[in-house]
C-alpha positions in Angstrom: 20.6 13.4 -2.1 19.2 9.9 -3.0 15.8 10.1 -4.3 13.4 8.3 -1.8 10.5 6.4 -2.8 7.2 6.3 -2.1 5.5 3.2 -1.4 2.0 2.8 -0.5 0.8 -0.5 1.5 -3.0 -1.1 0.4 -5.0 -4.1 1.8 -7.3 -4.5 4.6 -8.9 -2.6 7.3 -10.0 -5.5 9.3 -7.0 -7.3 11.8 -6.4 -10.4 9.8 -7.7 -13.9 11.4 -3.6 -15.7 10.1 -1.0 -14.0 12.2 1.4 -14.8 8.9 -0.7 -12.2 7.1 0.0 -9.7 9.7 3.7 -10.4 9.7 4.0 -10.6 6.1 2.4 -7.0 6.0 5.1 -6.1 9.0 7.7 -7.5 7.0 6.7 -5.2 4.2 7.2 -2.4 6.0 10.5 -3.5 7.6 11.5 -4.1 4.0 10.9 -0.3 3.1 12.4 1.5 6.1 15.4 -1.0 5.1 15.1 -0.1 1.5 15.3 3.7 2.4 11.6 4.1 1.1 8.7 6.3 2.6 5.7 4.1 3.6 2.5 5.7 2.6 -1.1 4.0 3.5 -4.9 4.8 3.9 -4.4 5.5 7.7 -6.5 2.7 8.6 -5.7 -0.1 10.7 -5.4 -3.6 10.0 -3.0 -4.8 7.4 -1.4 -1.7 6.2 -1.0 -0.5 10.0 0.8 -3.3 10.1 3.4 -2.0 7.7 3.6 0.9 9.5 4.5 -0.9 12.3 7.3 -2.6 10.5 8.3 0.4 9.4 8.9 2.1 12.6 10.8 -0.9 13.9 13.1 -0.6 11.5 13.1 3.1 12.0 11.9 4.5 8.8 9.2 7.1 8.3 5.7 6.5 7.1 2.8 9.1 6.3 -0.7 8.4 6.4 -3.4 9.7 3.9 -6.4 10.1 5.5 -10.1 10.0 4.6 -11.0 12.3 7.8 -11.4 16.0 7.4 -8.9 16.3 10.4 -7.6 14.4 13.5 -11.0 14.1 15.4 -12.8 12.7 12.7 -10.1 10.8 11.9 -9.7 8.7 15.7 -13.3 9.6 16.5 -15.7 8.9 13.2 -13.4 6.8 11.5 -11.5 4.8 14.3 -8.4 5.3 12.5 -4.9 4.7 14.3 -2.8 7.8 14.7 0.3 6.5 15.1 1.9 7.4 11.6 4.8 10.2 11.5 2.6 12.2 9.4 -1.3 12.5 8.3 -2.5 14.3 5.5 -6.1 14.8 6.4 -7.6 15.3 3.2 -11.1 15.5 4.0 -13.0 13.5 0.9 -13.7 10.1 2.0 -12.4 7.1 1.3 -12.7 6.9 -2.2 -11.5 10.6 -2.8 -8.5 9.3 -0.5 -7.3 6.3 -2.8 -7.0 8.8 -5.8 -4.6 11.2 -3.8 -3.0 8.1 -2.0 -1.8 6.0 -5.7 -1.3 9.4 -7.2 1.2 10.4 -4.5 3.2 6.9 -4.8 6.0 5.7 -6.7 4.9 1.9 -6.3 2.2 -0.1 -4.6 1.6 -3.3 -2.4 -1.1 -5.0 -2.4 -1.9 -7.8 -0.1 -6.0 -8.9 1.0 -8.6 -6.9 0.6 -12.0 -6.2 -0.2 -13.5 -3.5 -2.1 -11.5 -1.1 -0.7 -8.1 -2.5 -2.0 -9.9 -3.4 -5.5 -11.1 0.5 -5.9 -7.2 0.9 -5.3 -6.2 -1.7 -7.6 -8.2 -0.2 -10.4 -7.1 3.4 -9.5 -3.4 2.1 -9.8 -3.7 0.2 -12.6 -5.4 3.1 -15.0 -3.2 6.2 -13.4 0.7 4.6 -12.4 2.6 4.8 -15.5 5.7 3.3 -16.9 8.5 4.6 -14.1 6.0 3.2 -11.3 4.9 -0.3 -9.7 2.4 -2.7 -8.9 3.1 -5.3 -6.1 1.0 -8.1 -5.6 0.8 -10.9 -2.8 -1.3 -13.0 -4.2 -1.4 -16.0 -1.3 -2.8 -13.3 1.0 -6.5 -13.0 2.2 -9.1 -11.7 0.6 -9.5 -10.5 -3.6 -5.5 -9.7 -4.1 -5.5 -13.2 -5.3 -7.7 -12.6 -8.2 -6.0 -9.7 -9.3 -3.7 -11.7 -12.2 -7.1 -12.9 -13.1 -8.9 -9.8 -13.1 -5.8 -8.3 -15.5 -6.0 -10.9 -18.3 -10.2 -10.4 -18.9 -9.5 -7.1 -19.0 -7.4 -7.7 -22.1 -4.7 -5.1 -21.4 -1.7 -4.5 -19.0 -1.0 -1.3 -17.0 1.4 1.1 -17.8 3.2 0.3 -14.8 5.1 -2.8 -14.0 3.1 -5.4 -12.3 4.4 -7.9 -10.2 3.2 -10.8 -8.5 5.6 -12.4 -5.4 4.3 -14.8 -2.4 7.9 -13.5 -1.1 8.1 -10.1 0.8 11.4 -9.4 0.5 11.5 -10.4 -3.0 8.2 -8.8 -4.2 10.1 -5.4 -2.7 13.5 -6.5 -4.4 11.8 -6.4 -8.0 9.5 -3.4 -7.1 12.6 -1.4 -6.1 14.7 -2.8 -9.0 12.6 -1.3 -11.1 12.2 1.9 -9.6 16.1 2.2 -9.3 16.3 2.2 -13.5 15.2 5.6 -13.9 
């Protein structure tokens, strides 16, 4: 059997004000279910439900790792889509989340952000290591932009590839190149 990667889509939470951010993150997740990946996210809404969205229209499978202690919390506290094939609820909040979340991927995509995505960056950046990826659109909203920069003061590359690409399909092209050498 073909090994399937995992791919998590990071970015944010908040329904982007450009429709072409929306369908860049949809395009994403076509590009994965095409790819024969697994989409993984946060569980939120916004731009990676967006991927998930892609991904089910191109009929591929996506699992959401929640924040929420289980499904109630999850729709009711969080206001969190349920619409992923799968939730892990994992109970620790957000931040606990985005450990378990790049931890449990092979490769991930960032595009916009706040915060959030940064806490995710950082996680991916000190924990991916050499077989694994780091996907960066950097023309969309938000801090993903700054990422490049934010690499460079820190004086030192991650152990996992890192590549930036205002192209979906090509960001996903070098991502799963990579991930294919093993």
């Amino acid at each position: 059997m073909e090994r399937q990667f995992k791919i998590a889509v990071l970015g944010s939470a908040s329904v982007p004000s450009d429709p072409a951010d929306a369908q860049k993150a949809f395009r994403i997740g076509q590009g994965i279910a095409s790819r024969a990946g697994i989409l993984l996210t946060g569980g939120c809404p916004g731009l990676p439900h967006f991927a998930v969205q892609g991904t089910a229209d191109a009929g591929g499978y996506s699992v959401a790792i929640s924040p929420a202690m289980n499904r109630e919390e999850h729709d009711e506290i969080y206001g969190y889509p349920l619409d992923s094939r799968v939730i892990v609820y994992t109970g620790m909040g957000r931040k606990g989340r985005n450990v378990i979340l790049i931890r449990s991927a092979d490769a991930c995509v960032f595009l916009g952000g706040g915060m959030g995505t940064l806490n995710e960056f950082t996680i991916a950046f000190d924990e991916l290591g050499t077989d694994c990826a780091i996907g960066v659109l950097p023309d969309s909203p938000g801090l993903t932009g700054w990422f490049a920069r934010l690499v460079s003061v820190v004086g030192r590359r991650p152990r996992a590839l890192i590549r930036e690409e205002a192209d979906p399909d090509r960001l996903l092209d070098g991502i799963f190149e990579h991930l294919l050498q093993d």
